[in-house]
Structures are given as structure tokens and as C-alpha cells.
C-alpha positions, 0 to 999 in steps of 0.5 A: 500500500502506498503512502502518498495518501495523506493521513488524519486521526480523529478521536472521539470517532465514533458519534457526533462530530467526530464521526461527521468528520471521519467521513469529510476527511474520507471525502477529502480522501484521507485515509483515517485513523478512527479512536474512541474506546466504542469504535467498531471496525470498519469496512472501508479499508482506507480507516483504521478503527482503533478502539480503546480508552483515549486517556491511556497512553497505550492507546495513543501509542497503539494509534500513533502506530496503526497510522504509521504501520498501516498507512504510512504517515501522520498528516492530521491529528483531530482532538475531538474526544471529550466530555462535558459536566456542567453543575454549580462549582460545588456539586462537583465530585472528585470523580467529576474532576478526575474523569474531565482532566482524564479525558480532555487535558489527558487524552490530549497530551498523549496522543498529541505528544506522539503525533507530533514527533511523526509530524516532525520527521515530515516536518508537515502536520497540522493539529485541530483541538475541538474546544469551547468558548466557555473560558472566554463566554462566561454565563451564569446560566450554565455555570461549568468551571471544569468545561472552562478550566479544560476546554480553556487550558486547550485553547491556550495549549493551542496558541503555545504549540503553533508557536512553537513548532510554526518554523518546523511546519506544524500548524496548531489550530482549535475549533471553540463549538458553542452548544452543538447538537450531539448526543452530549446534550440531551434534546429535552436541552436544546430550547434552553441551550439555544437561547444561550446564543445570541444567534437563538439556535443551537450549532448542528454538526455539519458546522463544526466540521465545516470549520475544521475543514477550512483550517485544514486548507488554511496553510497561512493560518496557525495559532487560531481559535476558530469560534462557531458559537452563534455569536457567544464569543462577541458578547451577549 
């Protein structure tokens, strides 16, 4: 099999938008790396389902490896996979905290750490985080400390890391969602949800991934937080 094809892992793959964007960077003809600890195996020969818990280094390694044995290269590393707890500061739990730092400041570092040490040896890659303008966009509402405290960590990771390695060829971008309808929220949610956007609607899948692929031809753009948040992010 050649390696010419370029490449991209998405974690998180297997509902919402990381499955929505399995099958526009298929569409793209990428061949891809699918994660997410229910990902089934695939009939399409082009993705490589790789199931297993993303806050487990051995499962990042396992990823970063079936990219490189399988398909030859690392082009694209989507951090999608995350979780999201909103509850007064107080009512949250040790298992609450331990599960979100796990999850979507873990699940990062580890794959993100291996994929770009690939990258690098092409010096060419491009990482995506899948974040939230919950960090900037603060409404009583919805209080969600530990959504802010991790998403947010994120979103300055992102900054850090285009810096960083901008001379070597890696770009670093994040998408902040606002609430989006996926199997995260519940539809009994959405009436309330959308009134939180000064647009009055919650954001559908398809926009989200329509924000990752534009950064994914945008070669002149690193460091940037994409915000698709029906207008959170310009006040209320």
C-alpha cells in the first residue's frame, strides 16, 4: 500500500462530530485513523478503527502506530474526544474532576505528544483541538468551571504549540463549538441551550466540521481559535 495518501486521526470517532468528520476527511480522501474506546471496525479499508480508552497512553501509542504501520504517515491529528459536566462549582465530585482532566487535558497530551514527533520527521502536520468558548463566554446560566478550566487550558495549549513548532511546519489550530447538537446534550436541552446564543439556535454538526475543514486548507493560518458559537464569543 502506498503512502502518498495523506493521513488524519480523529478521536472521539465514533458519534457526533467526530464521526461527521471521519467521513469529510474520507471525502477529502484521507485515509483515517478512527479512536474512541466504542469504535467498531470498519469496512472501508482506507480507516483504521482503533478502539480503546483515549486517556491511556497505550492507546495513543497503539494509534500513533496503526497510522504509521498501516498507512504510512501522520498528516492530521483531530482532538475531538471529550466530555462535558456542567453543575454549580460545588456539586462537583472528585470523580467529576478526575474523569474531565482524564479525558480532555489527558487524552490530549498523549496522543498529541506522539503525533507530533511523526509530524516532525515530515516536518508537515497540522493539529485541530475541538474546544469551547466557555473560558472566554462566561454565563451564569450554565455555570461549568471544569468545561472552562479544560476546554480553556486547550485553547491556550493551542496558541503555545503553533508557536512553537510554526518554523518546523506544524500548524496548531482549535475549533471553540458553542452548544452543538450531539448526543452530549440531551434534546429535552436544546430550547434552553439555544437561547444561550445570541444567534437563538443551537450549532448542528455539519458546522463544526465545516470549520475544521477550512483550517485544514488554511496553510497561512496557525495559532487560531476558530469560534462557531452563534455569536457567544462577541458578547451577549
Amino acid at each position: 500500500m502506498g503512502t502518498s495518501q495523506k493521513v488524519a486521526i480523529i478521536t472521539g470517532a465514533s458519534q457526533g462530530i467526530g464521526e461527521a468528520l471521519v467521513r469529510a476527511y474520507r471525502d477529502r480522501d484521507f485515509r483515517v485513523v478512527a479512536n474512541s474506546r466504542s469504535i467498531r471496525p470498519s469496512s472501508d479499508p482506507e480507516i483504521a478503527a482503533v478502539a480503546g480508552d483515549i486517556t491511556d497512553p497505550a492507546t495513543a501509542e497503539r494509534i500513533i502506530s496503526q497510522a504509521v504501520e498501516r498507512f504510512g504517515r501522520v498528516d492530521t491529528l483531530i482532538n475531538n474526544a471529550g466530555i462535558f459536566i456542567g453543575k454549580p462549582f460545588t456539586e462537583y465530585t472528585s470523580k467529576d474532576y478526575a474523569s474531565i482532566l482524564a479525558i480532555n487535558l489527558n487524552g490530549f497530551f498523549h496522543i498529541t505528544q506522539r503525533a507530533v514527533a511523526e509530524m516532525l520527521r515530515r516536518r508537515a502536520g497540522h493539529i485541530v483541538q475541538i474546544t469551547s468558548s466557555l473560558d472566554e463566554n462566561v454565563d451564569s446560566r450554565a455555570p461549568s468551571v471544569l468545561a472552562a478550566l479544560t476546554k480553556g487550558g486547550l485553547n491556550a495549549a493551542t496558541k503555545s504549540l503553533a508557536v512553537e513548532y510554526a518554523s518546523r511546519g506544524i500548524r496548531v489550530n482549535a475549533v471553540a463549538p458553542g452548544a452543538t447538537k450531539t448526543p452530549m446534550h440531551a434534546p429535552e436541552m436544546y430550547e434552553f441551550l439555544a437561547r444561550l446564543h445570541p444567534i437563538g439556535r443551537m450549532g448542528e454538526v455539519s458546522e463544526i466540521v465545516e470549520a475544521v475543514m477550512y483550517l485544514e486548507g488554511a496553510g497561512f493560518t496557525t495559532g487560531e481559535i476558530l469560534h462557531v458559537d452563534g455569536g457567544q464569543s462577541a458578547g451577549s
